[in-house]
C-alpha positions as CSV (number, residue, x, y, z in Angstrom):
1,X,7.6,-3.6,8.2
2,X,9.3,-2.8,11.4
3,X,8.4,1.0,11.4
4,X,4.6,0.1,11.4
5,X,4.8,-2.7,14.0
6,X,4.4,-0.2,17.0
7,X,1.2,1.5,15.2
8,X,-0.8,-2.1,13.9
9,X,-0.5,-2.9,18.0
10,X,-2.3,0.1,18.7
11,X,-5.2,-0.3,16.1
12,X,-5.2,-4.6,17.3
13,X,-6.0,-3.3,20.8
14,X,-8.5,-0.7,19.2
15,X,-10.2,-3.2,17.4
16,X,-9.5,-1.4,14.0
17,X,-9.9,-3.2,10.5
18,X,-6.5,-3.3,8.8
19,X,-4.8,-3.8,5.1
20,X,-1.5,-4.0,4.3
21,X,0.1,-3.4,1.1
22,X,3.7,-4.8,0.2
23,X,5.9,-4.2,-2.2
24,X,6.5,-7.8,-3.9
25,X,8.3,-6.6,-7.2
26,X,9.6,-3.8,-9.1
27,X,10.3,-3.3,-13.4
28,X,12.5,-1.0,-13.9
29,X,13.6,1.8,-11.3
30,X,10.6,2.5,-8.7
31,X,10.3,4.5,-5.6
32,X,11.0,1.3,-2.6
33,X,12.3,-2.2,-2.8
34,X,10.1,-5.1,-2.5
35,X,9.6,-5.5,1.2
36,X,8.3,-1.5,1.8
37,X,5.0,-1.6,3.7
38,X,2.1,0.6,4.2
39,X,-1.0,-0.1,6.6
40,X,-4.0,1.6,6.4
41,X,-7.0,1.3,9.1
42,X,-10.5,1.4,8.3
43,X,-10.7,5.3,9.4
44,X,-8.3,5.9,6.0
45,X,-5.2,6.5,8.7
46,X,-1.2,5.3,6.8
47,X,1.8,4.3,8.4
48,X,4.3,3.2,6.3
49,X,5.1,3.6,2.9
50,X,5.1,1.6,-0.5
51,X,6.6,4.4,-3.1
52,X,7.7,7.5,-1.0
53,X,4.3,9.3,-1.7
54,X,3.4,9.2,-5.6
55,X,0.7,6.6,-5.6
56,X,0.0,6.3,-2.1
57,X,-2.9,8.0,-2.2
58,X,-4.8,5.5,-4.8
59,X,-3.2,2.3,-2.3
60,X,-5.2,3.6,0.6
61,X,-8.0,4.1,-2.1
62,X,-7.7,0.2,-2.6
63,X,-6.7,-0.9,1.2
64,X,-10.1,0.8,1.7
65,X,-11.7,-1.2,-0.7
66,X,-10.2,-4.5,0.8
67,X,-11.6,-3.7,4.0
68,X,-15.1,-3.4,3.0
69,X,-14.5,-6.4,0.4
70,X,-12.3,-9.0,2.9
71,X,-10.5,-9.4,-0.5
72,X,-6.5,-9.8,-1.3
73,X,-5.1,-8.7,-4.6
74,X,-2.4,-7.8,-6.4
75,X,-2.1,-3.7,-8.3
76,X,0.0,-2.3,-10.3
77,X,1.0,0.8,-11.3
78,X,3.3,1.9,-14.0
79,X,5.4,4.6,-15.7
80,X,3.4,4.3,-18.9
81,X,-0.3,4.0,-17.3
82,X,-2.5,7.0,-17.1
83,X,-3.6,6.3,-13.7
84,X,0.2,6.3,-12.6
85,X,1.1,9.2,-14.4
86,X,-1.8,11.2,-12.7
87,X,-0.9,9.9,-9.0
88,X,2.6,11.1,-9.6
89,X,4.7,8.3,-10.3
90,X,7.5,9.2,-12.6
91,X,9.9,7.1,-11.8
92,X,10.3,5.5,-15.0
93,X,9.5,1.9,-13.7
94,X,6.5,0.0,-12.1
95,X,5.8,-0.7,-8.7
96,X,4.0,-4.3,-8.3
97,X,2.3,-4.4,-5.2
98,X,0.3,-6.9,-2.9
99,X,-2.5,-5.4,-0.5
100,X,-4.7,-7.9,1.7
101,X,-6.8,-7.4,5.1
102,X,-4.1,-7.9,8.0
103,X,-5.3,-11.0,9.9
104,X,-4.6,-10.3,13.3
């Protein structure tokens, strides 16, 4: 959380619209520990990261979607679900993660 401090400043003083996703829990082996964060703005620019690249690309997809919708929930993405397999995460585990708008 502390590597994407210096960047959600910037977008506060910006005015920018904001999610964060967390890692809360892992099952099995998965890319980062629970605590890994990712923000993503509402021009679809990341800092941070919540699994070292293999399903970042469908988190900003749903930190996107949080924006618009103002609302938190919790995604999942697993070793044996299509939709992880086809974003790339092989890790063999699954990656629980919780994304909400950042209230500044």
């Amino acid at each position: 959380m502390r590597e994407i401090m210096k960047d959600l400043d910037r977008w506060r003083s910006q005015g920018k619209r904001v999610a964060l996703a967390r890692v809360v829990d892992l099952d099995g082996s998965g890319p980062r520990d629970p605590g890994a964060a990712m923000a993503v703005n509402e021009d679809g620019v990341v800092v941070g990261s919540v699994s070292g690249g293999c399903v970042e690309g469908a988190v900003v997809e749903e930190a996107l979607d949080i924006i618009e919708t103002g609302e938190r929930r919790m995604v999942t993405f697993g070793y044996s679900d299509d939709e992880a397999f086809a974003v790339g995460l092989t890790c063999g585990g699954t990656i629980h993660l919780f994304i909400e708008p950042f209230d500044w």
